[in-house]
C-alpha positions in Angstrom: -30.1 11.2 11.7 -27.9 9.1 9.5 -24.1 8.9 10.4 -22.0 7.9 7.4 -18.8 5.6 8.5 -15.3 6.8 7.3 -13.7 3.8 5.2 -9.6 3.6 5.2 -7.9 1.2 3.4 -4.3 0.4 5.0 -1.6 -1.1 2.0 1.3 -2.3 3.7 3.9 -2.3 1.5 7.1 -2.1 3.6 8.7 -5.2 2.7 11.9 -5.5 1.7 10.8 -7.9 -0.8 13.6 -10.1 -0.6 12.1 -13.0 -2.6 11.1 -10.6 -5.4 14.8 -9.2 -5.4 13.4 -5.5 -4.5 11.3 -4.1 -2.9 7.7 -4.5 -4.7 6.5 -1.0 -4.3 9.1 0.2 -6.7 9.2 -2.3 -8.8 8.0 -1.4 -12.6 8.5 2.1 -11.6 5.5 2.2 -9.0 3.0 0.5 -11.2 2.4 -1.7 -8.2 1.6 0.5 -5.8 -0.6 2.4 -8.3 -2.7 -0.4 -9.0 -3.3 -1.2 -5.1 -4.0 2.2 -4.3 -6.0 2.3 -7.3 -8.7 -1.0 -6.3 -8.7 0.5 -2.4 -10.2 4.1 -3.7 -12.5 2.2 -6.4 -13.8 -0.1 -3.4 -14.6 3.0 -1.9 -12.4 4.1 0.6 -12.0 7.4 2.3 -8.6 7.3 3.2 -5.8 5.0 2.0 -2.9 5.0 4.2 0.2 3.6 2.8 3.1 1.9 5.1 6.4 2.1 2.8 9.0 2.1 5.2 11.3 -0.5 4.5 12.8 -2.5 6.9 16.9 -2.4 6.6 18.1 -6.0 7.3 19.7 -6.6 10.5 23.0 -8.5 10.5 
């Protein structure tokens, strides 16, 4: 019997992106974070779990 391995790609994306001046999963409305999801289900993940909270700077 063959078992097949689940595959999960994890993005993190929850910088603040401070050097970029926003944070880089919104910039060009989302077209970045469509693109990485993109290339993690074409290199065939299962799952893609995306971390997008944002850390709010502390003072």
């Amino acid at each position: 019997m063959t078992t097949r391995l689940q595959i999960a790609g994890v993005l993190l994306a929850a910088g603040a992106g401070v050097r970029y001046g926003m944070p880089k999963v919104t910039a060009a409305q989302g077209k970045w974070l469509n693109v990485a999801v993109a290339a993690f289900d074409e290199g065939a993940c299962d799952d893609v779990v995306v971390d997008i909270d944002t850390p709010t700077p502390s003072d």
